[in-house]
C-alpha positions in Angstrom: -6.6 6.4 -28.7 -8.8 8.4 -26.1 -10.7 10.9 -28.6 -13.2 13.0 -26.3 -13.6 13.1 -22.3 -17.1 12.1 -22.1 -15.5 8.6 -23.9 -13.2 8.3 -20.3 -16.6 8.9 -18.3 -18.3 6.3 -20.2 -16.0 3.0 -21.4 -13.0 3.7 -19.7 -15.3 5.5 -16.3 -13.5 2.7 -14.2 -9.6 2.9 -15.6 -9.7 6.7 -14.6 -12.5 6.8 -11.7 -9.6 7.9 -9.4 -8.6 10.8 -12.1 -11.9 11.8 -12.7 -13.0 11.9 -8.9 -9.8 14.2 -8.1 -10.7 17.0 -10.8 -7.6 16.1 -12.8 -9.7 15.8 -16.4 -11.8 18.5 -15.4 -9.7 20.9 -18.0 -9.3 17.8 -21.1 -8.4 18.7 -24.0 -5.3 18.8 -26.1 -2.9 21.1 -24.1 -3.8 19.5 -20.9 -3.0 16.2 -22.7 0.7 17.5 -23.5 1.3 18.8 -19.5 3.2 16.9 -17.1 -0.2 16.3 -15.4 -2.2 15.5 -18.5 0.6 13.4 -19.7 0.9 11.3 -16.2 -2.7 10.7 -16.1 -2.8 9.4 -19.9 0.2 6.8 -19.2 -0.9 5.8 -15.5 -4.3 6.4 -14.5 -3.7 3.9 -11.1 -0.7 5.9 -9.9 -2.7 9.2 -9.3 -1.9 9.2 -6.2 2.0 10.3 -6.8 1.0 13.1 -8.4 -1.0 14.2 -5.1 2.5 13.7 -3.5 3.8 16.0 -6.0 1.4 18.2 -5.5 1.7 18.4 -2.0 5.4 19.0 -2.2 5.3 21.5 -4.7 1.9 23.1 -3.2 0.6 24.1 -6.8 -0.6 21.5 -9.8 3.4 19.8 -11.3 4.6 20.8 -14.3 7.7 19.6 -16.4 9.7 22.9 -15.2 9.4 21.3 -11.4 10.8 18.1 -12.5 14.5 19.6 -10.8 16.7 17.1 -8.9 15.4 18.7 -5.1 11.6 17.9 -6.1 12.3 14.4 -7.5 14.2 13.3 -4.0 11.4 14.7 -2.3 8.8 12.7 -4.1 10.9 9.8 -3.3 11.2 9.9 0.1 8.3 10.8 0.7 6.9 7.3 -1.7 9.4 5.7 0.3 7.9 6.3 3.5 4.5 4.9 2.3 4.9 1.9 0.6 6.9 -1.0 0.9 10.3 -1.4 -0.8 8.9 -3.9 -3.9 6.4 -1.4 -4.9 8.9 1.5 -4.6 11.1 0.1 -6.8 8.1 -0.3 -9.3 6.4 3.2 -8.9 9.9 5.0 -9.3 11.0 3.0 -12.8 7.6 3.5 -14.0 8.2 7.8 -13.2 11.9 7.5 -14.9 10.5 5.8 -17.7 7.5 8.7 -17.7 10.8 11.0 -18.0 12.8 9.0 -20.2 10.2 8.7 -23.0 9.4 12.6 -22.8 12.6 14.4 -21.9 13.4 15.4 -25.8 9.3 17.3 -26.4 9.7 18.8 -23.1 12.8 20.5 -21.2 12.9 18.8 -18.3 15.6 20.3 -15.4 17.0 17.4 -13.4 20.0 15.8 -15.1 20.1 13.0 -12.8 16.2 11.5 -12.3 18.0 8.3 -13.4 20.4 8.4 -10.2 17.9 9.9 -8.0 14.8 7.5 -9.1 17.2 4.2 -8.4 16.2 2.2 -5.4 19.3 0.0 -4.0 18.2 -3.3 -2.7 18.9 -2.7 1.1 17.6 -4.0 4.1 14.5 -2.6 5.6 12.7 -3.8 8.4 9.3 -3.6 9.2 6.8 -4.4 12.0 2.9 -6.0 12.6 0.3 -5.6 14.9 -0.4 -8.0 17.7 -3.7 -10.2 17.2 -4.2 -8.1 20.9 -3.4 -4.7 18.6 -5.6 -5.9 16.0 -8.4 -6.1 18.4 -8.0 -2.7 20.0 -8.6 -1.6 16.6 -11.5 -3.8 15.8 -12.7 -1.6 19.1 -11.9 1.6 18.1 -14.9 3.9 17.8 -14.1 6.2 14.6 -14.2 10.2 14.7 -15.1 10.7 11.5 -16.0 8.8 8.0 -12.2 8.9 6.6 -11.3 6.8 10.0 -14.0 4.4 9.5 -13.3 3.3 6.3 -9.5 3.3 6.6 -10.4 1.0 9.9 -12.7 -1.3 8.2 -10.0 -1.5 5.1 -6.8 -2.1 7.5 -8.8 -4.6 9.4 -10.0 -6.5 6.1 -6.2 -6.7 5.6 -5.5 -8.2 8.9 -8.0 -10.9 9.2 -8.0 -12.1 5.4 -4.3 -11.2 4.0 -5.9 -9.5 1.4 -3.6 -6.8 -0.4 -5.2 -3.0 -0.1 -6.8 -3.3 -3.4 -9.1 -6.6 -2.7 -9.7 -5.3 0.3 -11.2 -2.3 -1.1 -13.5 -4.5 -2.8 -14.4 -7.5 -0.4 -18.2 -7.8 0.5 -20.9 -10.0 1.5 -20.9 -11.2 -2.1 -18.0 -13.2 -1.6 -18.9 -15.1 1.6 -19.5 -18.4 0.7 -21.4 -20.9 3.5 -18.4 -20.3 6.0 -15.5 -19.4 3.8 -14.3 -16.6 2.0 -13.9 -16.1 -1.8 -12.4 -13.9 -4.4 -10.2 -13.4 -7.0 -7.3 -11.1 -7.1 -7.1 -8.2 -8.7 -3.2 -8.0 -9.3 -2.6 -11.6 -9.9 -6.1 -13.0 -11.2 -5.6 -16.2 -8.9 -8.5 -17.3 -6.6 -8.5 -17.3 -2.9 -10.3 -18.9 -0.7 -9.4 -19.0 3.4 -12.4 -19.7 6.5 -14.6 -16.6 7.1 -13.3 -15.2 10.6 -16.1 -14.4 13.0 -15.2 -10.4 13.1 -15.2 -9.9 9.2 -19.3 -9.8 8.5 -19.9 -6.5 10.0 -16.7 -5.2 8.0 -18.0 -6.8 4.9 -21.7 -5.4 4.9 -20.7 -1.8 4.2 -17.8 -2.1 1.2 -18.4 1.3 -0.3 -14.6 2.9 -0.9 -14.6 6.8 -2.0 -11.4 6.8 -4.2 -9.9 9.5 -2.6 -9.2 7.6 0.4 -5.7 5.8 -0.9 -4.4 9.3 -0.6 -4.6 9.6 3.2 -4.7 6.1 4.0 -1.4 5.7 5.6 -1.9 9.2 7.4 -5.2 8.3 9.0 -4.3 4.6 9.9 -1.6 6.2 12.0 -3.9 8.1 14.1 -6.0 5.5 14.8 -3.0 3.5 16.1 -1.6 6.3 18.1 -4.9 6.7 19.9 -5.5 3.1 20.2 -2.3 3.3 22.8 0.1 1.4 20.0 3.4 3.1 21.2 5.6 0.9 22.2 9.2 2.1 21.5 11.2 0.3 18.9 14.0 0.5 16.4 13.9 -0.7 12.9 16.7 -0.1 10.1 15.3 2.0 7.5 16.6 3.8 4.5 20.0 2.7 5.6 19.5 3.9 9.2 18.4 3.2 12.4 15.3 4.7 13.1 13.7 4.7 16.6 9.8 5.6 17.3 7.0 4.7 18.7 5.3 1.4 16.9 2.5 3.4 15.5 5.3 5.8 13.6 6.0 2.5 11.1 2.3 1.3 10.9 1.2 1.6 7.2 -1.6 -0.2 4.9 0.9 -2.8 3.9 1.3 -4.3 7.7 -2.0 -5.5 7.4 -0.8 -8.8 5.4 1.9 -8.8 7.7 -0.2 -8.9 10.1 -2.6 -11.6 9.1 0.4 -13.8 7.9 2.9 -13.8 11.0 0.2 -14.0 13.5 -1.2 -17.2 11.8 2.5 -18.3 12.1 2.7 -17.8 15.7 -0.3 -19.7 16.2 1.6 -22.6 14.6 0.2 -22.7 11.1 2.2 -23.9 8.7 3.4 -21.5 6.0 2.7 -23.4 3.4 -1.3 -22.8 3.7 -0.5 -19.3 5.0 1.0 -19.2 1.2 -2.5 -20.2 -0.8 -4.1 -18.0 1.8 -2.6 -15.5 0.7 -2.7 -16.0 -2.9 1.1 -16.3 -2.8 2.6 -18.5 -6.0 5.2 -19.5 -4.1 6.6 -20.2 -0.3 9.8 -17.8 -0.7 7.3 -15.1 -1.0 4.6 -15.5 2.0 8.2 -15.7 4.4 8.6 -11.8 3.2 5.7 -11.2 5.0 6.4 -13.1 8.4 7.8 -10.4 10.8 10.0 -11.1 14.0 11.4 -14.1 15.3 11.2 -17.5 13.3 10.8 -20.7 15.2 13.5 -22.5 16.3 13.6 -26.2 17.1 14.0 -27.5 20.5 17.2 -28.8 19.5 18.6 -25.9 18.8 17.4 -24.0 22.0 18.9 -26.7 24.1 22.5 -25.6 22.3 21.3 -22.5 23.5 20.7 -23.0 26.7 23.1 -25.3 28.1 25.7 -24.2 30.6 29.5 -24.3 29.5 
């Protein structure tokens, strides 16, 4: 049990960094322990970043009153357009068991979260950048600090396969002779891939302001539009197709997309794209292989052949 706020700021300083950074112990204490916002932050100090969302929609700090069928659909499409399918699923059960375990203290309006906060397991395609993309980035001269990290975070992602959080965290320290070397933070399995020649400069500066997870997908977008990524497509989304120029779909998650279908192209085999990756099995690293598979020559010639 979490007694006093200067107890967070000491032993448990890197569980609620993200909380802390954002302002939203600044008022600790009892009541604020028993608001929505106190509550959220109590039971998941990593997912501070849907009550931004939240807060965004609402424009004013979430309480249990705005907890109404409208808001909730709102936070969900706007999660879904920011994260990938797998972790939506996660972050929304996580929320309706938030509401589940506090609907009889607190009067909460919406009388269907549990309909609303369901995700349906339906198709949704995604996209990757080009190794040609991935350079223009590499290129990109940054306007501001926010675009430079995000640049140097996405880029991580794309030349290592590292998921956001590693990425965050990746530094010289885990160079080792010409390989790289870490251990995941979700999984706790160790990785190790050859150092690519355009990762040192990206690993020398790894300091990541916790804000930045908040605008991440926002910023990387701009960066792509002005790095001349829009190319026209259609993808099937949310039950839909959705056309748009390519930097429209671009979010943090493409980054290991990236990285693991343009090692495929080059005619790695998946199975070391797999340990790579940190992947425990095959079935998983082909999730993560965008586009068109590759078909034996056999096959073409069926293809191909005149009737």
């Amino acid at each position: 049990m979490i007694r006093h706020y200067d107890e967070i700021k000491g032993t448990k300083q890197k569980l609620y960094e993200t909380a802390i950074c954002k302002g939203y112990l600044t008022n600790y204490n009892r009541a604020w322990r028993h608001s929505f916002v106190g509550a959220f932050v109590m039971k998941h100090p990593r997912r501070i970043n849907v009550l931004d969302r939240l807060q965004n929609i609402l424009s004013h700090e979430p309480t249990w009153k705005d907890l109404t069928d409208a808001n909730l659909k709102d936070l969900k499409d706007c999660l879904s357009d920011s994260v990938c399918q797998s972790t939506l699923h996660t972050m929304l059960g996580e929320i309706k068991a938030f509401i589940n375990e506090n609907r009889w203290e607190h009067r909460i309006p919406s009388k269907g979260y549990k309909r609303i906060l369901t995700v349906r397991n339906e198709i949704s395609q995604s996209t990757f950048l080009s190794e040609r993309e991935v350079k223009r980035i590499y290129h990109y001269l940054p306007c501001n600090k926010s675009e430079m990290t995000v640049k140097r975070i996405f880029l991580i992602e794309c030349l290592t396969g590292a998921r956001f959080s590693d990425a965050c965290r990746l530094s010289i320290a885990n160079v080792r002779g010409d390989m790289l070397q870490y251990v995941q933070q979700k999984t706790k399995r160790e990785v190790i891939l050859p150092l690519h020649r355009g990762l040192i400069p990206l690993l020398e500066e790894n300091e990541t302001p916790c804000h930045i997870t908040s605008k991440m997908n926002a910023t990387l977008r701009t960066i792509c539009r002005k790095c001349g990524i829009k190319e026209r497509m259609t993808l099937f989304r949310h039950g839909e197709n959705i056309t748009a120029e390519k930097w429209q779909f671009i979010t943090s998650h493409c980054g290991r997309k990236s990285f693991a279908t343009n090692l495929y192209l080059r005619g790695v085999d998946i199975l070391t794209i797999s340990r790579m990756m940190g992947h425990s099995s095959v079935k998983m690293t082909e999730r993560y292989i965008v586009g068109n598979r590759k078909i034996s020559p056999a096959a073409l010639k069926f293809f191909r052949e005149e009737l």
